[in-house]
TORTI-716624 format. One record per residue (C-alpha): residue number from 1; x, y, z. Coordinates in nm, 2 decimals, decimal comma, always signed. Layout:
% residues N
<vofi seq="NUM" c1="X" c2="Y" c3="Z"/>
...
END
This chain:
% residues 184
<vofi seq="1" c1="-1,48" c2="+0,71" c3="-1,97"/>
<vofi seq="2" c1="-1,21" c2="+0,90" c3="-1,85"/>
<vofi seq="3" c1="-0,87" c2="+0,89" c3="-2,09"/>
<vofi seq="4" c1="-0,54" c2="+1,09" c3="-2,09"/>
<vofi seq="5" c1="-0,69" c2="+1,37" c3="-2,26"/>
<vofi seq="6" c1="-0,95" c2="+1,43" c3="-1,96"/>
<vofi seq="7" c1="-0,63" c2="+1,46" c3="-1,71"/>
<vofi seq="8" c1="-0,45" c2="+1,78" c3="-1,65"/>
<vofi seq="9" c1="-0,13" c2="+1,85" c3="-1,68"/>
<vofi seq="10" c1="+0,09" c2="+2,05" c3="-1,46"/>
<vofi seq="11" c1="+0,12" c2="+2,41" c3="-1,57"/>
<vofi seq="12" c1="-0,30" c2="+2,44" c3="-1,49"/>
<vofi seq="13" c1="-0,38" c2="+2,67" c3="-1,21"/>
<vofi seq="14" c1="-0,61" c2="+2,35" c3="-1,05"/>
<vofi seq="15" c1="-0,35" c2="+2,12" c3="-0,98"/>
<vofi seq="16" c1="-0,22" c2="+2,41" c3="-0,73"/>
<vofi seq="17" c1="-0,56" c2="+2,47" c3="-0,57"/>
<vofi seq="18" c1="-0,69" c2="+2,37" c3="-0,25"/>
<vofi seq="19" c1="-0,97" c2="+2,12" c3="-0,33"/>
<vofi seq="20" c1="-1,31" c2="+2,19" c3="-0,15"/>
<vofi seq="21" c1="-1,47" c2="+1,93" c3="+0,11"/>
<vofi seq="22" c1="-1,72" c2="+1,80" c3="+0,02"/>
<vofi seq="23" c1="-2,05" c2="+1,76" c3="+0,16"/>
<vofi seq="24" c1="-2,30" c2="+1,45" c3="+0,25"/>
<vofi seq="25" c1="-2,52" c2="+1,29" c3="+0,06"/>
<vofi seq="26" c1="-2,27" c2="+1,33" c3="-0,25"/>
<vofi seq="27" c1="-2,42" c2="+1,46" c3="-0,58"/>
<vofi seq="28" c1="-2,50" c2="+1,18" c3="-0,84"/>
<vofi seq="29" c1="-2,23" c2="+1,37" c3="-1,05"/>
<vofi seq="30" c1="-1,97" c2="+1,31" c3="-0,78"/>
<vofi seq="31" c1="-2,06" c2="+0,95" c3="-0,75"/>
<vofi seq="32" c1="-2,02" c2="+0,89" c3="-1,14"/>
<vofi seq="33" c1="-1,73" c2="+1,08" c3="-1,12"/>
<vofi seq="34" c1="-1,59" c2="+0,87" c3="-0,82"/>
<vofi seq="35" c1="-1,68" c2="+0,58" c3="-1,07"/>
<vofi seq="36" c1="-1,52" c2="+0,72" c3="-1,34"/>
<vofi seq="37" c1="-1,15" c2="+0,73" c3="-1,15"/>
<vofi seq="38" c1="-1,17" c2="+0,43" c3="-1,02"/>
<vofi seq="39" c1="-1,23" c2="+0,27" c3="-1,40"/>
<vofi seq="40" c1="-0,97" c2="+0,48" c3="-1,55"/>
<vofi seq="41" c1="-0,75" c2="+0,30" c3="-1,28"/>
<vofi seq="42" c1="-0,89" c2="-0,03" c3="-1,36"/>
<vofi seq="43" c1="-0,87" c2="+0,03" c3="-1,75"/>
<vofi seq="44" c1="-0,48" c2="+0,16" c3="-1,71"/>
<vofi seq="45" c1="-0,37" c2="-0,12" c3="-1,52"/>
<vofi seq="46" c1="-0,51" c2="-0,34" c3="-1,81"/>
<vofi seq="47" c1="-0,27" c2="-0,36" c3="-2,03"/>
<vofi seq="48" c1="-0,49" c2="-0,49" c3="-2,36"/>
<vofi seq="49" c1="-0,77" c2="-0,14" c3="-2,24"/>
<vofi seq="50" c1="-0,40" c2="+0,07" c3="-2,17"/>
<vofi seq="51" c1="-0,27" c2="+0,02" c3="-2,55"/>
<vofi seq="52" c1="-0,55" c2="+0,06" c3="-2,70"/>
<vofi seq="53" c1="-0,66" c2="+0,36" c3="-2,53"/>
<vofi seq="54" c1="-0,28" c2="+0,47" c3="-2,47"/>
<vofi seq="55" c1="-0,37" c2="+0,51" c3="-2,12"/>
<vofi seq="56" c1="-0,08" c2="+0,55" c3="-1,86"/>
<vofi seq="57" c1="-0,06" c2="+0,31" c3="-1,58"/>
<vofi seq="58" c1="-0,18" c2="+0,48" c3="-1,26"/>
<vofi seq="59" c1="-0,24" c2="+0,36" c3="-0,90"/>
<vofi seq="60" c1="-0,41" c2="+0,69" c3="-0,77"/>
<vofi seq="61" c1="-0,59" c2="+0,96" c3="-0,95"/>
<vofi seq="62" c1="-0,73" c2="+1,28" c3="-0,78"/>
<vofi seq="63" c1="-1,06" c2="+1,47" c3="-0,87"/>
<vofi seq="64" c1="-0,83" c2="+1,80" c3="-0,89"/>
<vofi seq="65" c1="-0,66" c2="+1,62" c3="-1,20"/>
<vofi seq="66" c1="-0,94" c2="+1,59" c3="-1,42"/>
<vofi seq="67" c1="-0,99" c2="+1,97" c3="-1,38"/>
<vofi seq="68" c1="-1,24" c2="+1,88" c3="-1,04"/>
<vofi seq="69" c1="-1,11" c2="+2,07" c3="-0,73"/>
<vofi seq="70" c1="-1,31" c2="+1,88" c3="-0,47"/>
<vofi seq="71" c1="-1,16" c2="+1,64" c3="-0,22"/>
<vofi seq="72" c1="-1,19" c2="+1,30" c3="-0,33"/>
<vofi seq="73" c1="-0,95" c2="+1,06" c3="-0,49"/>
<vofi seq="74" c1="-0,97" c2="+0,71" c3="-0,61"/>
<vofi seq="75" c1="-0,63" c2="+0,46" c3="-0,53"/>
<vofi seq="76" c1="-0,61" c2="+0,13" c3="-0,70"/>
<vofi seq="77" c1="-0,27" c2="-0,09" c3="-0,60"/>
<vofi seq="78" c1="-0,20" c2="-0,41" c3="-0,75"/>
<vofi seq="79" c1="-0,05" c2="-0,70" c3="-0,55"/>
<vofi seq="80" c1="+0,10" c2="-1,02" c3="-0,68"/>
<vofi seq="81" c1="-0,10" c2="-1,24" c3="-0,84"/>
<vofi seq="82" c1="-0,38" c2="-1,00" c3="-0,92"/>
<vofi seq="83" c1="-0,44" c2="-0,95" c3="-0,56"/>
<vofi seq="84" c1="-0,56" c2="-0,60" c3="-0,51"/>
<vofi seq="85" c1="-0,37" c2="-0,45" c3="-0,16"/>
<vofi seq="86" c1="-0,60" c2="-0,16" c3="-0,18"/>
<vofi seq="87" c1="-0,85" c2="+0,01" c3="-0,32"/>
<vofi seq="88" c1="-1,09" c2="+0,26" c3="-0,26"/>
<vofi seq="89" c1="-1,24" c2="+0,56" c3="-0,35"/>
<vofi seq="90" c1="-1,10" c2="+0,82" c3="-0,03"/>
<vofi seq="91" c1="-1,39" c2="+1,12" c3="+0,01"/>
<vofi seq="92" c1="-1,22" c2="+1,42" c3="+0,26"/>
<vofi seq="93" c1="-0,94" c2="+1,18" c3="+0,32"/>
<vofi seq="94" c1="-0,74" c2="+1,29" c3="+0,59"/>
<vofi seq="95" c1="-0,38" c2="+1,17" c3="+0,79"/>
<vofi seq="96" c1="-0,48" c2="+1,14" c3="+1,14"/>
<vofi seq="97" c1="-0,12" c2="+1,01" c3="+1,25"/>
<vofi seq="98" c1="+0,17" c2="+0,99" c3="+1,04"/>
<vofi seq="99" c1="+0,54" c2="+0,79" c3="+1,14"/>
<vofi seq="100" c1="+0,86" c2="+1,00" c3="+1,19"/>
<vofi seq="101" c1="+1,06" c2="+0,75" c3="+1,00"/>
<vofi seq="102" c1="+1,02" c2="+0,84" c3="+0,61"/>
<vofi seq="103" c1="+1,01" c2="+0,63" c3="+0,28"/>
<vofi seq="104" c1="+1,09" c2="+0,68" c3="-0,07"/>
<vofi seq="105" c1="+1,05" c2="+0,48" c3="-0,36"/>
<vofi seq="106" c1="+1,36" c2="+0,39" c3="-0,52"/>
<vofi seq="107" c1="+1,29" c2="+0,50" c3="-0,89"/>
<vofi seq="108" c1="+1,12" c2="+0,80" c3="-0,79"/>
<vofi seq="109" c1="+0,78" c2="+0,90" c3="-0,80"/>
<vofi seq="110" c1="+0,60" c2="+1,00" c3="-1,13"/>
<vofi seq="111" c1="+0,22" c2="+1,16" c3="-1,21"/>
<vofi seq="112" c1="-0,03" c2="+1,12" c3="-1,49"/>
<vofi seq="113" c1="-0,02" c2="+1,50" c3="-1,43"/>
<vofi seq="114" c1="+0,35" c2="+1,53" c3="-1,54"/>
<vofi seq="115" c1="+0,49" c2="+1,44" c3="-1,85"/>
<vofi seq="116" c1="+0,87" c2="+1,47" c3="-1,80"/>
<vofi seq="117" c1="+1,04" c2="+1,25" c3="-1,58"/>
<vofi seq="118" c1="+1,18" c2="+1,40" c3="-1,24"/>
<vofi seq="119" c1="+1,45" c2="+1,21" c3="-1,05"/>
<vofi seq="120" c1="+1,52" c2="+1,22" c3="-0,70"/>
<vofi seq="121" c1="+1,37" c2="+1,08" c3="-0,37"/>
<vofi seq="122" c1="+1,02" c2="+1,17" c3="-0,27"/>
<vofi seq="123" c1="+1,07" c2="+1,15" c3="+0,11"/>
<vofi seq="124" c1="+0,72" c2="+1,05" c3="+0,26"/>
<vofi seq="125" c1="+0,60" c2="+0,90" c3="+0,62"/>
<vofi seq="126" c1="+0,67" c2="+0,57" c3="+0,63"/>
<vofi seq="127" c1="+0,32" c2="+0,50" c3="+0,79"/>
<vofi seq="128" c1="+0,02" c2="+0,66" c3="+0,83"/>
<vofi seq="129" c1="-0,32" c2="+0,68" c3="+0,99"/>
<vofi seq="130" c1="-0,57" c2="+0,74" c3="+0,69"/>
<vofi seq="131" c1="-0,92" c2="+0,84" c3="+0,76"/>
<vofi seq="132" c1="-1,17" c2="+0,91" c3="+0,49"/>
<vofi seq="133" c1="-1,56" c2="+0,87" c3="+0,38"/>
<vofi seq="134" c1="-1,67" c2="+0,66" c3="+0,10"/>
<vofi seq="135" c1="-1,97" c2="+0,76" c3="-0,14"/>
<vofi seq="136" c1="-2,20" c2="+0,68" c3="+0,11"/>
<vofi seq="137" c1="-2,06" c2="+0,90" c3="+0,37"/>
<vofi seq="138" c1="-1,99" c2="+0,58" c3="+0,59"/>
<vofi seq="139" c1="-1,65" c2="+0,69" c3="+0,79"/>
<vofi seq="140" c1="-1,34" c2="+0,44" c3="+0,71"/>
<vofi seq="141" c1="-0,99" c2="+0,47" c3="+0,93"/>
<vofi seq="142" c1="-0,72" c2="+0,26" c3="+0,83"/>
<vofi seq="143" c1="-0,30" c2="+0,24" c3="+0,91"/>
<vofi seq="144" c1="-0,10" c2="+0,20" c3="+0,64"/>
<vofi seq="145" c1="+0,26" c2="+0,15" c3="+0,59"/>
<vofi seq="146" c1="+0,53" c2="+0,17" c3="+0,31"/>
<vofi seq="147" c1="+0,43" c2="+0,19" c3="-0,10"/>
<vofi seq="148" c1="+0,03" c2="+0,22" c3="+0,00"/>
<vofi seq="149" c1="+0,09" c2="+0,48" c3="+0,24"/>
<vofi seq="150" c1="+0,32" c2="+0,67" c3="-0,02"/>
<vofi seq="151" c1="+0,05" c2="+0,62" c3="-0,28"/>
<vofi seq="152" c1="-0,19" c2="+0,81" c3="-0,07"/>
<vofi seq="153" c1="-0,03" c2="+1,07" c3="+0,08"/>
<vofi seq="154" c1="+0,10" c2="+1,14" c3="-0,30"/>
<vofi seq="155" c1="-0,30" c2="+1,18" c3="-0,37"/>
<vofi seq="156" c1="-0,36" c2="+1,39" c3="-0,07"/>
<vofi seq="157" c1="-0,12" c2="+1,63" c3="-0,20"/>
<vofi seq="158" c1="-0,27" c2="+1,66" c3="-0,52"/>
<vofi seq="159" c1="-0,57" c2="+1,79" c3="-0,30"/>
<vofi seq="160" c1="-0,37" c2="+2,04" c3="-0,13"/>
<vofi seq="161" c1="-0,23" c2="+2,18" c3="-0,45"/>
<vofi seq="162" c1="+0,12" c2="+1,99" c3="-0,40"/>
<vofi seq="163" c1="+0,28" c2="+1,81" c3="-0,71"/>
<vofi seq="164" c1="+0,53" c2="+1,52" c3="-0,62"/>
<vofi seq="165" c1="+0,86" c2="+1,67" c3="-0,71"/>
<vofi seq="166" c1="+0,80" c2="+1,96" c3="-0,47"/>
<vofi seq="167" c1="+0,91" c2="+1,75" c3="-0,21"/>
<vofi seq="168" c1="+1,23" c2="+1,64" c3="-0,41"/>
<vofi seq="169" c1="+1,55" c2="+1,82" c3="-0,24"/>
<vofi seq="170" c1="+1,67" c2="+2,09" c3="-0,50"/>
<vofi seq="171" c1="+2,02" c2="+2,06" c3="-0,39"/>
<vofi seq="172" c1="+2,05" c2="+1,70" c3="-0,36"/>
<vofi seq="173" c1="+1,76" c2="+1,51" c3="-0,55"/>
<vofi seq="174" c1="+1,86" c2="+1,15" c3="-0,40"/>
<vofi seq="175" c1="+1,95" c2="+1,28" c3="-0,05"/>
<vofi seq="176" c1="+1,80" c2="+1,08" c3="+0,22"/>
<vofi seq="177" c1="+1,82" c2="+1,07" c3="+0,61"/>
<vofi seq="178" c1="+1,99" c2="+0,75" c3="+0,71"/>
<vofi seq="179" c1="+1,74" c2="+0,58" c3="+0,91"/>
<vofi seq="180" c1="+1,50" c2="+0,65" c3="+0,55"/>
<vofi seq="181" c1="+1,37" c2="+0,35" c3="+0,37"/>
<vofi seq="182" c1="+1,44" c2="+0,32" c3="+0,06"/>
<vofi seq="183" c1="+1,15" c2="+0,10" c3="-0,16"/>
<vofi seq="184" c1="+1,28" c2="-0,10" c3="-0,42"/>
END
């Protein structure tokens, strides 16, 4: 079982890698491993499992953050009503198309990579064209649009060695074209 003491934290050289692709049939270690992130999602979104196993809430968690640098991460988003909007475990994802119009979340974006707290607007594609593999190697394509497609293009940075807050203006954390939607 993956906990918080299993995840990274910024400052490690791996977070800032590249992540290799990885290559069909998977390992049986890259399946459990697959597994693994996609319980520590259920397990933190629990929030009897969370307290008692001080787990931070997380919707996406890459293999680069438990010190793995190979393209694959697992995203887990909660709807109303414990409808789940989305979730999969994304093998080689990649953005295929991506919108001009960008998106932010209001409060910022946050990582179970970083422990401090970085304001500002995360300025993102609004929507996106997502293509990726799951564990079988069976190709998936799928558009998606406003806080999904910001969870996942968050994750697809960590593969390509890009933390959240380096997309945060320097200058002006909460500047924002004005055509820019803003997610409550």
């Amino acid at each position: 079982m993956i906990t918080m003491h299993d995840i990274i934290r910024d400052g490690n050289p791996t977070l800032r890698a590249r992540a290799q692709e990885l290559t069909f049939p998977l390992s049986d270690e890259e399946k459990e491993l697959a597994h693994q992130m996609m319980e520590f999602l259920e397990n933190s979104q629990d929030p009897e499992i969370a307290k008692k196993y001080r787990l931070r809430a997380g919707v996406g968690l890459a293999a680069p953050q438990v010190n793995v640098s190979k393209r694959m991460t697992a995203v887990l988003i909660p709807g109303p009503d414990d409808e789940i909007i989305f979730k999969h475990v994304l093998v080689n994802p990649t953005i295929i198309s991506e919108s001009v119009r960008l998106a932010g979340l209001a409060e910022g974006e946050g990582c179970l990579s970083v422990d401090r707290d970085i304001p500002g607007y995360v300025l993102r594609h609004q929507r996106i064209k997502l293509r990726w593999f799951d564990l079988e190697g069976n190709e998936h394509v799928e558009r998606l649009r406003n806080y999904p497609a910001i969870v996942c293009q968050h994750e697809i940075d960590h593969l390509n060695g890009i933390l959240f807050y380096d997309h945060i203006n320097k200058k002006d954390p909460f500047a924002a074209p004005d055509d820019a939607v803003i997610l409550g």
